[in-house]
PyMOL CGO cylinders between C-alpha atoms (Angstrom):
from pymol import cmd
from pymol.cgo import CYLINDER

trace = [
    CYLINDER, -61.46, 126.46, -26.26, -64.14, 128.33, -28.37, 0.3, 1, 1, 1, 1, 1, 1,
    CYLINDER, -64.14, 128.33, -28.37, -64.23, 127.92, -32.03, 0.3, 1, 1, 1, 1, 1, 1,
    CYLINDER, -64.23, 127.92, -32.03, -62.05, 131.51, -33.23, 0.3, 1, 1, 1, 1, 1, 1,
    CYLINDER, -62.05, 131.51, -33.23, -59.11, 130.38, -30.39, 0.3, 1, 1, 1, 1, 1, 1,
    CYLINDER, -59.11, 130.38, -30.39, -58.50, 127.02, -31.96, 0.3, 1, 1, 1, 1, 1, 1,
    CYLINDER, -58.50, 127.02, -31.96, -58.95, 128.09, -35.85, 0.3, 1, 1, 1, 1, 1, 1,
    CYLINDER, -58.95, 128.09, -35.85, -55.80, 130.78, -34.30, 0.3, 1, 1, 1, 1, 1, 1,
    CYLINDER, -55.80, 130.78, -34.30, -54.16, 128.05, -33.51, 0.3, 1, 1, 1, 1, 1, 1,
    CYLINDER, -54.16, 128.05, -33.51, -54.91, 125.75, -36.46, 0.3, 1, 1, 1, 1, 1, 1,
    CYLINDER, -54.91, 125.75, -36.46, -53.44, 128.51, -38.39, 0.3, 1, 1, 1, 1, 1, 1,
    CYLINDER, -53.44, 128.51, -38.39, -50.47, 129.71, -36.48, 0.3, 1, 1, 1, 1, 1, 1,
    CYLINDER, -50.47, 129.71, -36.48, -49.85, 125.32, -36.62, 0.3, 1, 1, 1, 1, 1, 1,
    CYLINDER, -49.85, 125.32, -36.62, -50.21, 125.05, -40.20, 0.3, 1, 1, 1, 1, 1, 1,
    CYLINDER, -50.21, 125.05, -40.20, -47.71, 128.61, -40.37, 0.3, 1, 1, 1, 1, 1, 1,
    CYLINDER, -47.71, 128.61, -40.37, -45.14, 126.73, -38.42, 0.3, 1, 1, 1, 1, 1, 1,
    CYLINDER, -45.14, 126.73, -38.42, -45.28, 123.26, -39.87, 0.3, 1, 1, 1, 1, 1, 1,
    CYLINDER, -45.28, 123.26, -39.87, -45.12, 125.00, -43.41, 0.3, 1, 1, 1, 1, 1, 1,
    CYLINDER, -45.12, 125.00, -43.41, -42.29, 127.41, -42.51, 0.3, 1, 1, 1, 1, 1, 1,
    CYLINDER, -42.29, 127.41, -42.51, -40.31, 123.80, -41.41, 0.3, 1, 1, 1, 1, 1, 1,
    CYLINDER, -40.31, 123.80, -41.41, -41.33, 121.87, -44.84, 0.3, 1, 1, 1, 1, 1, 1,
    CYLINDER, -41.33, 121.87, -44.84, -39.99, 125.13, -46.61, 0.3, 1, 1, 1, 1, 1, 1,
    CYLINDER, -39.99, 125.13, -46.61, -36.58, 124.66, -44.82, 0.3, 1, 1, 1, 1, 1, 1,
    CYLINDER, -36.58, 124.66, -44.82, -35.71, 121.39, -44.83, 0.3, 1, 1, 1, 1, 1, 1,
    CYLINDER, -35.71, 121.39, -44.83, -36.61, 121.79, -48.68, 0.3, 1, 1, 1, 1, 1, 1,
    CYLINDER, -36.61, 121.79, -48.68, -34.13, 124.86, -49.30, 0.3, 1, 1, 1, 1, 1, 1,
    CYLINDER, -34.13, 124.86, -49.30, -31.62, 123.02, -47.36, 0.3, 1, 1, 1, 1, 1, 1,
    CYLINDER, -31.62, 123.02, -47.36, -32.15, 120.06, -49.27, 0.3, 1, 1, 1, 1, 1, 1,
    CYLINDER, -32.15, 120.06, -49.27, -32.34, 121.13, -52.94, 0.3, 1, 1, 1, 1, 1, 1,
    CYLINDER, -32.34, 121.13, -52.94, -31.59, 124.58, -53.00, 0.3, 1, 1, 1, 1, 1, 1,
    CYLINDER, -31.59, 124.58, -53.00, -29.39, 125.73, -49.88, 0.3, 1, 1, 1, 1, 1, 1,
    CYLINDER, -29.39, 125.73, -49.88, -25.84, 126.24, -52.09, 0.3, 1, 1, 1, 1, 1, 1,
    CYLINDER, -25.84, 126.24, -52.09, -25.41, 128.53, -54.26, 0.3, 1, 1, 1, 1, 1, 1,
    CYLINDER, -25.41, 128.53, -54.26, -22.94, 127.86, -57.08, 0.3, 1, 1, 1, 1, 1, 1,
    CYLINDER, -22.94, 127.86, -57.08, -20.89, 131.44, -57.54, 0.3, 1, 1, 1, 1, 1, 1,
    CYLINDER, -20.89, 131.44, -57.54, -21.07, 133.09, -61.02, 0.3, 1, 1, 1, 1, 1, 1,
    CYLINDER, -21.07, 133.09, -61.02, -24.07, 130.83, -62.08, 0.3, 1, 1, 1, 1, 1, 1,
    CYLINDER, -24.07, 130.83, -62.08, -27.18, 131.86, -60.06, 0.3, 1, 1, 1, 1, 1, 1,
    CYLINDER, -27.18, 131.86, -60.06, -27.96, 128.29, -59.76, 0.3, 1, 1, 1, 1, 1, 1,
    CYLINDER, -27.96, 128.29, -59.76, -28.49, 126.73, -56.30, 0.3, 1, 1, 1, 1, 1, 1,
    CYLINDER, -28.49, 126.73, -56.30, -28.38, 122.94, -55.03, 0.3, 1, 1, 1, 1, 1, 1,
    CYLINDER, -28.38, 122.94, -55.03, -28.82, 121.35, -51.79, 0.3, 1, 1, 1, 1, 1, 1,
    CYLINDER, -28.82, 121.35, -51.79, -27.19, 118.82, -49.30, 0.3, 1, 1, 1, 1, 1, 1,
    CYLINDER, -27.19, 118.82, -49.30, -29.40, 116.12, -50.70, 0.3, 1, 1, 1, 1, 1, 1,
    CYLINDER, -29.40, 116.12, -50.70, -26.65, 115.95, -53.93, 0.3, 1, 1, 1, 1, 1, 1,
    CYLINDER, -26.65, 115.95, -53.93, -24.17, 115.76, -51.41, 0.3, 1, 1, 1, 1, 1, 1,
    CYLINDER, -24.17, 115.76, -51.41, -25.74, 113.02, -49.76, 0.3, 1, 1, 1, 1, 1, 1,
    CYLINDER, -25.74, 113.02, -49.76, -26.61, 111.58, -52.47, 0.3, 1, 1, 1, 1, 1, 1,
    CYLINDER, -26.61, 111.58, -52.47, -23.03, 111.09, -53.73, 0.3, 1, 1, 1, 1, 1, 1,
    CYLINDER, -23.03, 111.09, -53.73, -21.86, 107.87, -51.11, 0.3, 1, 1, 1, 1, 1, 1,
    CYLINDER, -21.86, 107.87, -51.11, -23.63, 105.59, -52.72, 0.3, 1, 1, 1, 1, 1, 1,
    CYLINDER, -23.63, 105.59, -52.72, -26.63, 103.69, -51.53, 0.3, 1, 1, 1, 1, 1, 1,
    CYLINDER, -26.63, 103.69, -51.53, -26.87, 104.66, -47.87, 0.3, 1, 1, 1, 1, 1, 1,
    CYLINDER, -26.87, 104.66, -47.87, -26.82, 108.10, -49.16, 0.3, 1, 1, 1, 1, 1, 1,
    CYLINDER, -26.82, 108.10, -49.16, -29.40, 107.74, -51.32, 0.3, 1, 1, 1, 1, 1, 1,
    CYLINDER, -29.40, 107.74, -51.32, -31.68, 105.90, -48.90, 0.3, 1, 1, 1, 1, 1, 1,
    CYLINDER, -31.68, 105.90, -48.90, -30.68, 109.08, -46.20, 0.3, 1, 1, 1, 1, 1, 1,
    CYLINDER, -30.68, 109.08, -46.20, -31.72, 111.45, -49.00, 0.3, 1, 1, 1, 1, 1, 1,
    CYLINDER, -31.72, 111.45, -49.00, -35.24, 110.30, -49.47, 0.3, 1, 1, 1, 1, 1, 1,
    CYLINDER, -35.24, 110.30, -49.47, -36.01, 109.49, -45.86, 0.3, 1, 1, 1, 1, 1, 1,
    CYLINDER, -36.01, 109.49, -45.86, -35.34, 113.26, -45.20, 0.3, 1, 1, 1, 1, 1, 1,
    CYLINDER, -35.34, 113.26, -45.20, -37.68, 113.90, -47.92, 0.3, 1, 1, 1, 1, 1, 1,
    CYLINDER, -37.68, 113.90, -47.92, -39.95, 111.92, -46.52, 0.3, 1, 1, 1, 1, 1, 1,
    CYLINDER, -39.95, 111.92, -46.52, -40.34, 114.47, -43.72, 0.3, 1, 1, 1, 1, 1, 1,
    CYLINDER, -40.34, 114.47, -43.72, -41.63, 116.81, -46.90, 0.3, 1, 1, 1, 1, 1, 1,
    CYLINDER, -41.63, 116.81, -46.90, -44.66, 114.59, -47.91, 0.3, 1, 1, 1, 1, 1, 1,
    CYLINDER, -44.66, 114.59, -47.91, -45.20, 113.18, -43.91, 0.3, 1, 1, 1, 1, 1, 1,
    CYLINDER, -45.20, 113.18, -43.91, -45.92, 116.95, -42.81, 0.3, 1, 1, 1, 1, 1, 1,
    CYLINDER, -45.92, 116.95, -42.81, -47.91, 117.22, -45.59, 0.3, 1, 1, 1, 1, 1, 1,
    CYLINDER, -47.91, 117.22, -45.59, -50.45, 114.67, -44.95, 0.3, 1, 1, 1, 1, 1, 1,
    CYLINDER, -50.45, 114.67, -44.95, -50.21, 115.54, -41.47, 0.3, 1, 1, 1, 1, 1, 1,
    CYLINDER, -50.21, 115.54, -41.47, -51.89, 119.30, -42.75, 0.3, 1, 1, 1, 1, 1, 1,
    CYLINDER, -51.89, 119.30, -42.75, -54.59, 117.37, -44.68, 0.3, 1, 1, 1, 1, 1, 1,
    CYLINDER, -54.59, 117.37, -44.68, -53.74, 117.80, -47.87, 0.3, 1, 1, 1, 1, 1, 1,
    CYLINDER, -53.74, 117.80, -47.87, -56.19, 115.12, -50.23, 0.3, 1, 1, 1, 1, 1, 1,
    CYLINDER, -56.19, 115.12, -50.23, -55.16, 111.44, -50.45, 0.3, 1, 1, 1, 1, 1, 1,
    CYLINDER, -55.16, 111.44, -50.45, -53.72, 111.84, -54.43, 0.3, 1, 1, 1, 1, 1, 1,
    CYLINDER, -53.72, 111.84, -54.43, -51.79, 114.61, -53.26, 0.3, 1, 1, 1, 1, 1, 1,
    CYLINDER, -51.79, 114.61, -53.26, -50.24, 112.66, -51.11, 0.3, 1, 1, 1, 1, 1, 1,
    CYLINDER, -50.24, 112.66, -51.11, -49.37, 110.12, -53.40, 0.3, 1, 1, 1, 1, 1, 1,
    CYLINDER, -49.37, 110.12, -53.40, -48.28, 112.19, -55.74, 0.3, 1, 1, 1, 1, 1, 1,
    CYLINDER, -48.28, 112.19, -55.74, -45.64, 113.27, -53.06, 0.3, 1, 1, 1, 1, 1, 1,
    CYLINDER, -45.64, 113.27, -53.06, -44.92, 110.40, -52.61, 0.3, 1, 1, 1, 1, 1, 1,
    CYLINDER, -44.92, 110.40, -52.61, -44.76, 109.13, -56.32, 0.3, 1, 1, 1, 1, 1, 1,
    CYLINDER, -44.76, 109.13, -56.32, -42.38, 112.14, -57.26, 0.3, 1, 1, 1, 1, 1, 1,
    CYLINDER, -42.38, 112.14, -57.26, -40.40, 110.90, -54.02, 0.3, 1, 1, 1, 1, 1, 1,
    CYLINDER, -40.40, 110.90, -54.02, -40.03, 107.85, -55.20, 0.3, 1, 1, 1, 1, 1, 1,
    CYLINDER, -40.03, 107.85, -55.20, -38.90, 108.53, -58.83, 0.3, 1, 1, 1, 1, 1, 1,
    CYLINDER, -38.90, 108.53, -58.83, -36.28, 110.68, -57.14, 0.3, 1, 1, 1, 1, 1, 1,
    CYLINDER, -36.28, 110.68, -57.14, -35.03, 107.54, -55.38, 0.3, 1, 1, 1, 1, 1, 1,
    CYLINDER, -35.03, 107.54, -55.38, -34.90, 105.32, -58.11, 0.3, 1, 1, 1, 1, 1, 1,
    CYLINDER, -34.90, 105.32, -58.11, -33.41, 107.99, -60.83, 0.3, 1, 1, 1, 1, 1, 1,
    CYLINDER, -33.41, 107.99, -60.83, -30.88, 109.51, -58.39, 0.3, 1, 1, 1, 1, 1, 1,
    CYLINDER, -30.88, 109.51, -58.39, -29.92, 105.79, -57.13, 0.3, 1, 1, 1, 1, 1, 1,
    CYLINDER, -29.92, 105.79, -57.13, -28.10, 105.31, -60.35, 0.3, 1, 1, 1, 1, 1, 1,
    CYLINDER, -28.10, 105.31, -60.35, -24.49, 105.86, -60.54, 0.3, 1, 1, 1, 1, 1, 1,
    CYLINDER, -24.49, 105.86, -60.54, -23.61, 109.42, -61.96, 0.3, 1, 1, 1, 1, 1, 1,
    CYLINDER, -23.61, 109.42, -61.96, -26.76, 109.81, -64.02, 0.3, 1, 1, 1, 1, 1, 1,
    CYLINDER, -26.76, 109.81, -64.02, -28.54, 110.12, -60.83, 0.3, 1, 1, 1, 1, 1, 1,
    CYLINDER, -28.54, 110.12, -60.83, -26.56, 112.34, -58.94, 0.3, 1, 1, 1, 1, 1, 1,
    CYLINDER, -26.56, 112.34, -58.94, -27.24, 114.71, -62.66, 0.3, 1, 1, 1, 1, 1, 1,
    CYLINDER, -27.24, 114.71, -62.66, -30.28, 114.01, -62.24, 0.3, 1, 1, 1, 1, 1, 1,
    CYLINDER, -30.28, 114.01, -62.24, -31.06, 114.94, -58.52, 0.3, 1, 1, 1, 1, 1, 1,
    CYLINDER, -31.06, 114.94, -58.52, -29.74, 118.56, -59.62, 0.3, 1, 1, 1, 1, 1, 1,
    CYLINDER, -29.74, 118.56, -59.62, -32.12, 119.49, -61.84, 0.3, 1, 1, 1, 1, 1, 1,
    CYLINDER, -32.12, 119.49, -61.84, -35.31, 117.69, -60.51, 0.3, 1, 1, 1, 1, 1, 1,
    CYLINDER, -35.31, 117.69, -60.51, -35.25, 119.10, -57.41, 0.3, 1, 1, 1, 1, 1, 1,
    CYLINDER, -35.25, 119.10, -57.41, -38.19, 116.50, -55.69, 0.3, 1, 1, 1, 1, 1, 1,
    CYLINDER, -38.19, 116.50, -55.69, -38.10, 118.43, -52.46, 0.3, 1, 1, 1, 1, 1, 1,
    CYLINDER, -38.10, 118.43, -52.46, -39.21, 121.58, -54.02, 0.3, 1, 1, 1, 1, 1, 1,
    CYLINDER, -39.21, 121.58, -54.02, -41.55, 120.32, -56.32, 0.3, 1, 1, 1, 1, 1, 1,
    CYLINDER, -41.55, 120.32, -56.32, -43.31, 118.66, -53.39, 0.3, 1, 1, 1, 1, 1, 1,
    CYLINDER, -43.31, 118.66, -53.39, -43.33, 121.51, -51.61, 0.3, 1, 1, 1, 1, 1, 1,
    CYLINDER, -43.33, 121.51, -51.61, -44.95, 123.77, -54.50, 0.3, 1, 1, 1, 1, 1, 1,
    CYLINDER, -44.95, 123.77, -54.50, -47.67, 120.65, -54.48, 0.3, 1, 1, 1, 1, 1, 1,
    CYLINDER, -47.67, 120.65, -54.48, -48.33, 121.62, -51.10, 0.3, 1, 1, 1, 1, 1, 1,
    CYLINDER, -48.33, 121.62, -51.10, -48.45, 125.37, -51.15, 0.3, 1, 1, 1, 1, 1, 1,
    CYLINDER, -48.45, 125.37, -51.15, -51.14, 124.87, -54.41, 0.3, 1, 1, 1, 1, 1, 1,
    CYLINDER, -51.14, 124.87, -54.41, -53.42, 122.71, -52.18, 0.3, 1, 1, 1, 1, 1, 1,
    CYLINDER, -53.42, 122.71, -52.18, -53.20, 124.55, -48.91, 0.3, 1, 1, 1, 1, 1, 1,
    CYLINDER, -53.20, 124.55, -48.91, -54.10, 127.93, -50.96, 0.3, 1, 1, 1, 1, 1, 1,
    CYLINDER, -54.10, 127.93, -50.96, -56.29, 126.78, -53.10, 0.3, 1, 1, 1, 1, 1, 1,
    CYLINDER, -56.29, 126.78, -53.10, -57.85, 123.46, -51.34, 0.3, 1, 1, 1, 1, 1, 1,
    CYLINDER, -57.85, 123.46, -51.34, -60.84, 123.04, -54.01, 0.3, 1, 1, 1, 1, 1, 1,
    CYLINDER, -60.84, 123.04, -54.01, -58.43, 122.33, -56.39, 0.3, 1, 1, 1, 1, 1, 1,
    CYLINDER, -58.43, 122.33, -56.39, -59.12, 119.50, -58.69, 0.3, 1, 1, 1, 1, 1, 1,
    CYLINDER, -59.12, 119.50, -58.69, -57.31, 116.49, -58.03, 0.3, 1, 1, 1, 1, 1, 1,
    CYLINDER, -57.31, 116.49, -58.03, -58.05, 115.22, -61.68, 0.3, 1, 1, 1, 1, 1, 1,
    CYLINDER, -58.05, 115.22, -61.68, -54.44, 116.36, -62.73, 0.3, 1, 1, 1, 1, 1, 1,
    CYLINDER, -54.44, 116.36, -62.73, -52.73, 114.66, -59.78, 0.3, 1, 1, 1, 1, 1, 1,
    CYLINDER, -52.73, 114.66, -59.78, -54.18, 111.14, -61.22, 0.3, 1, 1, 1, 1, 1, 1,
    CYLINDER, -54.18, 111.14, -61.22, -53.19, 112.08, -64.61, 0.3, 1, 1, 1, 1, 1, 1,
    CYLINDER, -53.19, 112.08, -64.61, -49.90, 112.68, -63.44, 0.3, 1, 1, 1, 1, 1, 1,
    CYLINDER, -49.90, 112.68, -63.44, -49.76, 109.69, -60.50, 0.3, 1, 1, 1, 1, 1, 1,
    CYLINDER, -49.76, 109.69, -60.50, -50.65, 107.43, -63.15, 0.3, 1, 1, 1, 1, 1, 1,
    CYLINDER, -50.65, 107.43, -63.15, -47.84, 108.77, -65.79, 0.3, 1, 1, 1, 1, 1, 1,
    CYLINDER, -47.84, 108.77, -65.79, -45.10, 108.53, -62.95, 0.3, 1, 1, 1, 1, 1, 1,
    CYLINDER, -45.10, 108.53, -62.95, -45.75, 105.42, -61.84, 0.3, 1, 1, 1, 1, 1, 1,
    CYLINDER, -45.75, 105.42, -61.84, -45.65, 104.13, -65.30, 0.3, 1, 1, 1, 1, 1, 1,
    CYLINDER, -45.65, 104.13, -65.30, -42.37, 105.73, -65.72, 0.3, 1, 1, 1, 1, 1, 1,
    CYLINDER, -42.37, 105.73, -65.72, -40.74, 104.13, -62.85, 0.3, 1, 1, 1, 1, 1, 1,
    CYLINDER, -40.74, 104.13, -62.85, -42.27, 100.74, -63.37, 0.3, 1, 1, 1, 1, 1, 1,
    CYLINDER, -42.27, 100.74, -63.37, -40.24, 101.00, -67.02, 0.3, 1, 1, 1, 1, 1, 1,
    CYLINDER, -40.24, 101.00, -67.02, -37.14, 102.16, -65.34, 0.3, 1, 1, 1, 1, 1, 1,
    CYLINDER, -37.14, 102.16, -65.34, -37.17, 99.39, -62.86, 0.3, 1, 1, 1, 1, 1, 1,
    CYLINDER, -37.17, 99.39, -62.86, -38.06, 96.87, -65.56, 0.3, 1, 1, 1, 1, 1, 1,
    CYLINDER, -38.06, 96.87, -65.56, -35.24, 98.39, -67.70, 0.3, 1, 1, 1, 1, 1, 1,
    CYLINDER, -35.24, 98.39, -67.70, -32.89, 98.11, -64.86, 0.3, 1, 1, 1, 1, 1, 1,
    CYLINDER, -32.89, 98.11, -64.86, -33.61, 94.38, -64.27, 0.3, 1, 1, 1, 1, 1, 1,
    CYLINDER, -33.61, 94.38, -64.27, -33.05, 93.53, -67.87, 0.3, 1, 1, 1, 1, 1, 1,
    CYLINDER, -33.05, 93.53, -67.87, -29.79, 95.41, -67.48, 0.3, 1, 1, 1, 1, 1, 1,
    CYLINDER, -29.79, 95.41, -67.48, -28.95, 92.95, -64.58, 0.3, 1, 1, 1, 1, 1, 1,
    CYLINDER, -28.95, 92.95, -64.58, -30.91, 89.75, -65.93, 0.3, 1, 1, 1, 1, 1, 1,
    CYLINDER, -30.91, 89.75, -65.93, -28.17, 90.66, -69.51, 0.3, 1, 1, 1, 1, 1, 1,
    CYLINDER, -28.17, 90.66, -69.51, -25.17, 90.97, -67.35, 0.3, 1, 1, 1, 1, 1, 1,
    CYLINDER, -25.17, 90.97, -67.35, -25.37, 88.05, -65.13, 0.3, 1, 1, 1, 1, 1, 1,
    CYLINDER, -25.37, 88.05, -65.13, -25.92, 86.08, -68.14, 0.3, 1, 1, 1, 1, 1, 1,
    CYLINDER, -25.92, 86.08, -68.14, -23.41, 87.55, -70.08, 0.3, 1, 1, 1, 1, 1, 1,
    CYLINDER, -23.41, 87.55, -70.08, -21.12, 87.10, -67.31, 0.3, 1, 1, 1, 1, 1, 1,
    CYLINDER, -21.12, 87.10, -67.31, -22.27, 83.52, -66.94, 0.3, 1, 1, 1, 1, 1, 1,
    CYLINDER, -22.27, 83.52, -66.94, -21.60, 83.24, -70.43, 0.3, 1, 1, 1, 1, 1, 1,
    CYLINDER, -21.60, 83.24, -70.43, -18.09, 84.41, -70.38, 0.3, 1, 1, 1, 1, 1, 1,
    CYLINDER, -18.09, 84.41, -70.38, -17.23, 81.68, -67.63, 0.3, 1, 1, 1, 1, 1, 1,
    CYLINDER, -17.23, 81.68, -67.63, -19.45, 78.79, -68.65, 0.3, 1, 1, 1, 1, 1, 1,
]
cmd.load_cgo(trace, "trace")
């Protein structure tokens, strides 16, 4: 295969595995419209309502978003960052009411997907911003997870209290 046949197909491959990270995205954040509002949301909020194993569905779907991703050689950070705003979607949405708010207005699917689309069209890109931002987001779910284990450290030992 000479050198103008497989950069063809390298493209026509990249086409296709972006159309199918732009339409499991749409289907999962912005697939239903809601009438009168011109607002849109996605199975993933539907999911995500039965708790826990819908939650844990929900992000392995989205998964698919940042796995394709690296799979079209996007930089390492990017990646992470993928994964990062993944994973903040996960831990936010995972709580009870708050999260299911909260997975219709964050949207992670689509925000990964806009990552991607900046980095395949412009691939010189500086990554300087994804650190910057890797670096906030993990610091904000490392404070939400520590926040949520005081919560539970306080209420066992309230309830401990109560009884003993």
């Amino acid at each position: 295969m000479d050198g103008v046949t497989r950069l063809r197909r390298t493209e026509r491959d990249r086409s296709r595995e972006l159309a199918e990270v732009e339409a499991i995205a749409w289907l999962l954040d912005n697939s239903i419209p809601v009438p009168g509002t011109g607002r849109r949301f996605g199975v993933d909020a539907i999911i995500g309502l039965v708790p826990v194993v819908g939650d844990v569905v929900s992000a392995g779907m989205g998964l698919f978003v940042v796995w394709r991703a690296s799979r079209m050689g996007l930089p390492r950070i990017v990646v992470i960052r993928m994964l990062v705003v993944s994973a903040l979607d996960f831990v936010i949405g995972s709580i009870p009411i708050a999260g299911d708010a909260f997975d219709l207005w964050f949207k992670a699917n689509t925000r990964n997907l806009a990552l991607l689309r900046r980095h395949l069209q412009r691939p010189e890109t500086s990554t300087r911003d994804d650190w910057m931002v890797v670096t906030g987001l993990l610091g904000v779910i490392i404070a939400i997870v520590a926040i949520i284990g005081w919560l539970l450290v306080s209420l066992v030992s309230a309830v401990i209290g109560l009884f003993g």
